[in-house]
C-alpha positions, 0 to 999 in steps of 0.5 A: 534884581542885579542888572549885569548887561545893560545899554545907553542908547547903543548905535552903530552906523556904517558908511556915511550920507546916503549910504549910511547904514544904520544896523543899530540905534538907539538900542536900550536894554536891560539884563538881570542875573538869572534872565534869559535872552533872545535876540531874534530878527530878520536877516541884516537886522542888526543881531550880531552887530548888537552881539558884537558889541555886547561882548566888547568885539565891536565898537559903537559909533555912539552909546555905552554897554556896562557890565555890571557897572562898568562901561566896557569901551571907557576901559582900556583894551587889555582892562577890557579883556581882564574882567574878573570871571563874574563878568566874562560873556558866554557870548564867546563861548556860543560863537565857538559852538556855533562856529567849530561845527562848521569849521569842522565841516570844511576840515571835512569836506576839503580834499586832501593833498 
């Protein structure tokens, strides 16, 4: 199979000493062509974190995410954002249906004047 998502050892830690904050770690993951996905937890698991930083949104505090074979946050903000269209995210795609729908909402239900 093709791997087309893959992680190394992922991490994201907020804050610092006892404060920290540790919404990802040590996350590794493998994704082939054609497969589908969930990532489900319990509030405050780390689920969007992990998302964010799939779609190259967020940066880790340690770790790699590829794209094929490309390490998404060695590349430079405007390569990143230049990847061929095989290897755009239908993450962004899942925000906006999942985020218009409440937009519209409050467009809805804001008084007027």
């Amino acid at each position: 199979m093709n791997t087309i998502l893959r992680t190394e050892h992922l991490c994201k830690y907020y804050g610092s000493g006892e404060n920290e904050v540790r919404a990802v770690e040590d996350n590794n993951i493998s994704i082939e062509q054609g497969e589908f996905v969930a990532i489900v937890g319990k509030s405050g698991s780390g689920k969007s974190t992990l998302l964010h930083m799939l779609g190259g949104l967020d940066y880790p505090t340690s770790g790699k995410v590829y794209v094929g074979e490309k390490d998404i946050f060695a590349l430079k903000e405007d390569a990143l954002w230049q990847c061929s269209a095989e290897e755009r995210w239908a993450l962004f795609f899942r925000y906006l249906t999942w985020f218009l729908p409440l937009m519209c909402g409050k467009i809805l239900c804001s008084p007027l004047g």
